[in-house]
NUNU-418133 format. One record per residue (C-alpha): residue in three letters; y, x, z. Coordinates in steps of 0.05 Angstrom, whole numbers, plus 5000, padded with zeros to 4 digits. Layout:
BEGIN
ALAYXZ;...
This chain:
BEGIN
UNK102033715655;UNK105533865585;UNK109734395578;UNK117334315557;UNK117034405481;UNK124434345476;UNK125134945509;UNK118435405497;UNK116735655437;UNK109135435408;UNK106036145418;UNK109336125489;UNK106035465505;UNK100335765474;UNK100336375522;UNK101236035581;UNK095235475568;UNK089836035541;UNK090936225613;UNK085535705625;UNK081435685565;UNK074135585577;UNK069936175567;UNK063536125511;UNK058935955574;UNK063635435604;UNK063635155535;UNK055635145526;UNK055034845607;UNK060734275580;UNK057934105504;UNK050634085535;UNK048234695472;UNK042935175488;UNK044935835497;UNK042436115427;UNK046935635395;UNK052935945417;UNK055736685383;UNK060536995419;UNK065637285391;UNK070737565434;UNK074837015482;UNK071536565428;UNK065736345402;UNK062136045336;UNK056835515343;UNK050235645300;UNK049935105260;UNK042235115236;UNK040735125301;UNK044734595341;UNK043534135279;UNK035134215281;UNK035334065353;UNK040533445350;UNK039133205278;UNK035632545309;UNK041632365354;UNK045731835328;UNK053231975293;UNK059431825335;UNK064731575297;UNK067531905241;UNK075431995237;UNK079432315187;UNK085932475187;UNK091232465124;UNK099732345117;UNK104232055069;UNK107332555011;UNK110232975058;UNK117333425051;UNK115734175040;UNK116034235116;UNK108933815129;UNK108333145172;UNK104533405228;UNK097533265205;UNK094033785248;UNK098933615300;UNK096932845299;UNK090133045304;UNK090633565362;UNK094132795387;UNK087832475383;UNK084332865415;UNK088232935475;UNK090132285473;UNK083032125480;UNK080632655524;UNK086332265567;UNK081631675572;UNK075932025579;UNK072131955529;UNK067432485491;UNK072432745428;UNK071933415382;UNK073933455315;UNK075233995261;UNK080434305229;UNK082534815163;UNK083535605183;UNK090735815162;UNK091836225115;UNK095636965124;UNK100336895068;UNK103136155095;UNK102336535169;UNK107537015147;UNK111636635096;UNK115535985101;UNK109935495137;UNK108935955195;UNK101235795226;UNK098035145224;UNK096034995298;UNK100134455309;UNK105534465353;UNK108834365420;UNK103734045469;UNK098933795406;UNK096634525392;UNK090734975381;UNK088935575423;UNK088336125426;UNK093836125374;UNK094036805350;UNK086036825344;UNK086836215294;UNK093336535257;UNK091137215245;UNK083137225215;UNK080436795276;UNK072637005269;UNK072737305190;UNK071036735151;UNK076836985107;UNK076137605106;UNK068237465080;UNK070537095028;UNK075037594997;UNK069938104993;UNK065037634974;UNK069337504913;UNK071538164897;UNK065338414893;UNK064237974831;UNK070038254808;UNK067938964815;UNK060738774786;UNK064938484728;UNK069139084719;UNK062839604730;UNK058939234683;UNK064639274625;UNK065340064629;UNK058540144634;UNK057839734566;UNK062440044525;UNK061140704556;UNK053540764533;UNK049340474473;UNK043540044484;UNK038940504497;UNK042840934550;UNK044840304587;UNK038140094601;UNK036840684622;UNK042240784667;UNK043240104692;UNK035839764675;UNK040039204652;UNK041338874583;UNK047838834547;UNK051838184567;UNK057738344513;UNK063038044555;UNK070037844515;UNK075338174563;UNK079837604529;UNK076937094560;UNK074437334638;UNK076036744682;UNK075937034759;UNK080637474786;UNK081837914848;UNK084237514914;UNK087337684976;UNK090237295032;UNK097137415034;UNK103137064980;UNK104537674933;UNK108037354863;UNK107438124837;UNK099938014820;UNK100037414798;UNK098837714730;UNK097038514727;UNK092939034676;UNK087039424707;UNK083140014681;UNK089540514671;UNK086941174665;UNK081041514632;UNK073741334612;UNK070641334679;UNK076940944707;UNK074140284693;UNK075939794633;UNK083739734617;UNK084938954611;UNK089138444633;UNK087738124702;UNK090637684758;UNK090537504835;UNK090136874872;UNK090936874947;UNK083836814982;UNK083836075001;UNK084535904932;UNK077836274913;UNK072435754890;UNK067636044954;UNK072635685004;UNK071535114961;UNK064135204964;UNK064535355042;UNK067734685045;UNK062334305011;UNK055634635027;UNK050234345071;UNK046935005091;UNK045235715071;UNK040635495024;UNK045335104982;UNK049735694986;UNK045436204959;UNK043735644899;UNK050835574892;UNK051936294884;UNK049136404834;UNK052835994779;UNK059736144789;UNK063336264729;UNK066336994720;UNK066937034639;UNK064436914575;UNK061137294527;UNK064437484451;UNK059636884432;UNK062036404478;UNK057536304526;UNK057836264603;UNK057536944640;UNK056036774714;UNK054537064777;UNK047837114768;UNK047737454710;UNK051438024740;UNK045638004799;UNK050738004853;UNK049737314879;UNK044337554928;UNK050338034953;UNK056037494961;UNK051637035001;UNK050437685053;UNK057337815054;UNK058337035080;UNK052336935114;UNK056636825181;UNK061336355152;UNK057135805156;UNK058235755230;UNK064435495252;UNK068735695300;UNK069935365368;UNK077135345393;UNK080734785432;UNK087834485445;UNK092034635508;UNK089234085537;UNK083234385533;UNK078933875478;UNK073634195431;UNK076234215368;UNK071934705314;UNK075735025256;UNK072035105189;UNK073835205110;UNK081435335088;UNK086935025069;UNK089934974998;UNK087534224974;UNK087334354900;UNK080834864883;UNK079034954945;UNK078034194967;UNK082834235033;UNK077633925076;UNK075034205139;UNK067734235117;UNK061933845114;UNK057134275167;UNK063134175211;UNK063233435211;UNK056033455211;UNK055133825282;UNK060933385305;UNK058932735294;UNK052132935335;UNK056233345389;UNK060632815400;UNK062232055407;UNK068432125368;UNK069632675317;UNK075432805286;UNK076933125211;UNK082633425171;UNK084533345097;UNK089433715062;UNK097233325034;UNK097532715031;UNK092832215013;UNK094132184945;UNK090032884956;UNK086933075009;UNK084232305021;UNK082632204954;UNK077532804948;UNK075532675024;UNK073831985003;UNK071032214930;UNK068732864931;UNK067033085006;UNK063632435029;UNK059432404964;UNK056933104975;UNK055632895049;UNK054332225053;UNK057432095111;UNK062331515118;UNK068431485153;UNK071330985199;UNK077630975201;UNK083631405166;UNK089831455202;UNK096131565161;UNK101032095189;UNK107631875184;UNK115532165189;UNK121131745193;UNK125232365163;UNK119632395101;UNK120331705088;UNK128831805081;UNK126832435036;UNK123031864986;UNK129031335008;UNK133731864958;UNK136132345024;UNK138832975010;UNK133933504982;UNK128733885038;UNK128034585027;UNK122935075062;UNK125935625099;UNK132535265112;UNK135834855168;UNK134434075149;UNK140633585133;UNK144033295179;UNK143532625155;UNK135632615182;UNK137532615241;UNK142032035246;UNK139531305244;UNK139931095166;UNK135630465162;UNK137930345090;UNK135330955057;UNK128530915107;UNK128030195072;UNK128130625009;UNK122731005024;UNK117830565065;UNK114430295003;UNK111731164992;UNK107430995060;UNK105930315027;UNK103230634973;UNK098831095015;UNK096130585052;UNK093530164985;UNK090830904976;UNK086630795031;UNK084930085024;UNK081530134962;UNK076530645000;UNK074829975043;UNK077130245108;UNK083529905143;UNK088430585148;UNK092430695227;UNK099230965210;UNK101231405265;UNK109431455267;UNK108032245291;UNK116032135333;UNK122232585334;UNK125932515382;UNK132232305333;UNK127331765305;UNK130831095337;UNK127730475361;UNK130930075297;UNK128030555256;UNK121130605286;UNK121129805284;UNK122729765218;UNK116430245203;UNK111129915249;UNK113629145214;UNK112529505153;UNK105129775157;UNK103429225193;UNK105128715146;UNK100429145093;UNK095029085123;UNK094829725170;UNK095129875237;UNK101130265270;UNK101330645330;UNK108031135364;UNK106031755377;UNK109732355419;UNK104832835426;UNK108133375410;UNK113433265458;UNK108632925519;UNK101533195485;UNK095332715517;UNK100332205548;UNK104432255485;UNK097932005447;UNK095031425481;UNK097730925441;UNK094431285372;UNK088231365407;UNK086830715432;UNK089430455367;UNK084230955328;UNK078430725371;UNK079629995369;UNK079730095294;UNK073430425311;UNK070429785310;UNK072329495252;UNK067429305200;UNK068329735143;UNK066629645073;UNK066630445043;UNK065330514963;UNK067431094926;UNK073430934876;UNK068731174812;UNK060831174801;UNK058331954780;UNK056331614724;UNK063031524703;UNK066031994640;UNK071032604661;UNK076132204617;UNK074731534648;UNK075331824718;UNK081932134710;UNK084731424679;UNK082531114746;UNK084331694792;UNK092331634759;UNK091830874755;UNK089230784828;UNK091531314862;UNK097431674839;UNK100830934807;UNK101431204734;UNK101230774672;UNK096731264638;UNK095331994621;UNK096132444561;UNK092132894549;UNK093633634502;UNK089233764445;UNK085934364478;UNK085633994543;UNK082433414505;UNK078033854463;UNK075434124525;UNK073733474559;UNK069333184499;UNK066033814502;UNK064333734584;UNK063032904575;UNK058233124520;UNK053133554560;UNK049333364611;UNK049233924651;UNK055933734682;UNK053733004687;UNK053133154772;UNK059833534779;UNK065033224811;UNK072533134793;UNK077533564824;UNK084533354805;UNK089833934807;UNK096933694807;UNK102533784863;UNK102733634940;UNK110733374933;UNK109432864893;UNK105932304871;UNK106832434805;UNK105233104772;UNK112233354779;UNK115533644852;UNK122833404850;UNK120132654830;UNK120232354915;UNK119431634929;UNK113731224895;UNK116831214816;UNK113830754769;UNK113330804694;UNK110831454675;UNK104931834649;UNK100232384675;UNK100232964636;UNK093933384637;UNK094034054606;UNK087134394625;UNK080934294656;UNK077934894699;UNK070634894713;UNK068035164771;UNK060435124766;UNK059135434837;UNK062034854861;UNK060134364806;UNK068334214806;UNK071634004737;UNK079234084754;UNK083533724700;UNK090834104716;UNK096833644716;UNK102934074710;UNK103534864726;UNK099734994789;UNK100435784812;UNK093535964854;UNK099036524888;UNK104136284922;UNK109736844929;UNK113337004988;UNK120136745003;UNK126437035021;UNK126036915083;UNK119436955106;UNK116236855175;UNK113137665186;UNK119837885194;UNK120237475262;UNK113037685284;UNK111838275328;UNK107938555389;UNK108338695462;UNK107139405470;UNK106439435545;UNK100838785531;UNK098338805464;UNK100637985458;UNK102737735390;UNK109837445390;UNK113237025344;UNK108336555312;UNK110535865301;
């Protein structure tokens, strides 16, 4: 029975279904896994991957579902809610249905965004497990890649504190004359904190470390979630490790991980993270959780060892991507299923009828406050305004060679004329369309999606990637903007330009893929441009390289890897139960 979202509060709803959570051996007796594939941790458990992959890697895939939305507003269009949908809507028929999903991050937990568990009756439990550090995937990374910083740091002192002689003495190590002008990483941590977005380290004495400028980026951002999205197993971890890119030397050259010998020591730190976590919705349907959010560096895909176990575990799995397809579909479809090789079925299309008024030219949607009035009433003019954004999505997906399934994720101030209008408009290109209330009626709320999603299931699907890796960093981003984003062209600065020839012309990047870098809000490269605009150029002002990865991320516009905190941010409604220890006030 669903609870009453109108009047309960998500981390209610969450307390009352984790009443009746399966326990780690009610979940090994229901997914059939040996009892050395589960870890418990706690009221939860992670599944060992090696393991349940060896013994199921001859079983046939289910089929492979990923979820993805429209450009949303900066309140988000219910992607992990629609696929919490699926699931129960699914479960409700009875069929065999897990999926995955991205851990939160703390600084969105406690800012604007509040957690990302869905909502209503389409949530994730336990709720306050997945909001604050679930199993420590998180927290591994951060150490992980602070401990190249403080490598980094060590090693500079040591340097310029001793001669040649003394430091190989001291340190058995060679000098690696590091330029402190031109050091690459910083520090991360998980929370939105504008104050270190740019800081100097080293104030002091000698033995206080090495006085330079230096930065932080929150956690999810670091290029080992990215890395924890994309690997296979430990093995291609540790390799991976080893080549990040901290600095360079006074001559130019690369200084990586592996040169400061602490790759061996960041692959211990995260040598749990490769097993996801296993949670489920309050309906009580697997769902794992695995990688981070933040869909520019870090990839925004729940990860590839994650679909992996799913698609042997069940007979329908279910993924996440990060934004909207211009985004998190686009490196899905380019990036993640080229690592993987795994081919999806089917992409359904999350869709708002209040997004689609944003893009019509409705009054501006800010985080943090109360939205207009006007999206609540029917306006069927501006929605006609802003249908052709969803259009444009939906070509998105059609060049992949899969037919999309927009799901109109329903408010309940959405009317019939306006959901009409919708469902005559995706299906006339090309997609299919399916109502959806699961937030409000959760399972029963989803049947039309799911039944949708599995009948397109079936269809015959044609899957080619939008570039061959053969392709030149140059060339790809002229597709990527053409194709994807709807720009005439791009422009490229000198430096940014410099830098490309200088990547197209050796070889050694010839296997790293393209990560584009540009805004969620937008289409374009610029927030406050909604709709689907026409006529203009993408600008791209950088490429990062992130050879633990084997990313090249050309930047289009300003994009801050730490988000600051707002004014009004969501910790100050959080708090505890003293008499019962229970977390209050997520959302």
């Amino acid at each position: 029975m669903a609870y009453d979202a109108t009047k309960m509060k998500d981390w209610q709803i969450a307390e009352a279904a984790e009443q009746n959570m399966p326990t780690p051996d009610e979940w090994r007796e229901r997914l059939k896994l040996q009892k050395d594939e589960i870890i418990p941790f706690g009221r939860l458990c992670r599944l060992d991957f090696m393991k349940v992959i060896e013994r199921l890697k001859d079983k046939p895939d289910g089929k492979y579902i990923e979820v993805t939305a429209i450009t949303p507003t900066p309140l988000g269009e219910g992607k992990t809610t629609t696929t919490m949908g699926i699931l129960e809507g699914m479960g409700k028929r009875g069929k065999n249905v897990g999926g995955c999903i991205r851990q939160p991050s703390g600084g969105p937990t406690m800012n604007i965004k509040g957690t990302a568990a869905g909502g209503g009756n389409a949530l994730l439990i336990p709720m306050t497990e997945f909001s604050m550090g679930l199993t420590g995937d998180i927290n591994d990374i951060v150490n992980a890649h602070n401990l190249a910083m403080v490598a980094l740091t060590a090693r500079m002192q040591h340097e310029r504190n001793y001669n040649d002689e003394e430091l190989s003495k001291r340190t058995r190590m060679r000098r690696l004359g590091i330029d402190p002008t031109r050091v690459e990483m910083g520090w991360v941590m998980d929370f939105c904190a504008q104050s270190l977005r740019n800081i100097v380290i080293g104030l002091g004495g000698r033995m206080d470390g090495y006085t330079m400028e230096s930065k932080f980026g929150i956690a999810v951002s670091s290029e080992l979630m990215a890395m924890l999205s994309i690997i296979t197993d430990l093995a291609d971890l540790r390799q991976r490790m080893d080549n990040i890119t901290v600095a360079f030397d006074k001559k130019g050259n690369i200084i990586t991980t592996g040169d400061l010998e602490v790759g061996g020591a960041m692959t211990a730190w995260m040598r749990n993270t490769i097993n996801p976590t296993l949670m489920c919705t309050v309906e009580y349907q697997p769902c794992m959780v695995h990688a981070g959010p933040f869909a520019n560096i870090a990839v925004g895909q729940s990860s590839i060892i994650a679909d992996r176990i799913g698609l042997k575990m069940f007979d329908y799995h279910v993924t996440e991507s990060g934004f909207g397809a211009d985004i998190g579909f686009e490196k899905f479809w380019n990036v993640k299923c080229r690592y993987s090789g795994l081919k999806p079925h089917v992409s359904v299309l999350t869709t708002t009828i209040r997004a689609l008024k944003m893009h019509g030219g409705g009054p501006k949607v800010v985080a943090g406050l109360p939205l207009p009035d006007s999206y609540a009433k029917e306006d069927l003019g501006l929605l006609e305004k802003g249908i052709p954004n969803m259009l444009h999505h939906i070509n998105i997906i059609r060049t992949s060679g899969i037919k999309p399934v927009v799901c109109i994720n329903a408010f309940h101030t959405d009317t019939k004329e306006e959901i009409t209008m919708v469902r005559k408009a995706a299906e006339a290109a090309g997609a299919r369309c399916a109502v959806s209330s699961h937030w409000a009626d959760g399972g029963d709320g989803a049947l039309e999606l799911a039944d949708t999603v599995m009948e397109a299931c079936e269809d015959k699907t044609d899957f080619n990637f939008l570039y061959p890796v053969e392709m030149k960093l140059r060339e790809r981003v002229e597709k990527i903007a053409n194709v994807v984003y709807g720009a005439d062209g791009v422009s490229w600065t000198p430096d940014a330009e410099a830098k490309a020839k200088m990547l197209e012309s050796d070889s050694k990047y010839d296997d790293y893929t393209t990560m584009m870098v540009k805004t969620h809000l937008s289409l374009t490269h610029d927030p406050a441009i909604k709709g689907t605009p026409k006529g203009w150029t993408l600008p791209i002002r950088d490429v990062l390289i992130y050879s633990g990865a084997k990313f090249l991320c050309p930047c289009a516009g300003t994009i801050s890897l730490m988000p600051g905190t707002s004014s009004d941010p969501a910790f100050r409604k959080v708090d505890i139960d003293t008499k019962t220890g229970k977390v209050q006030g997520l959302f």
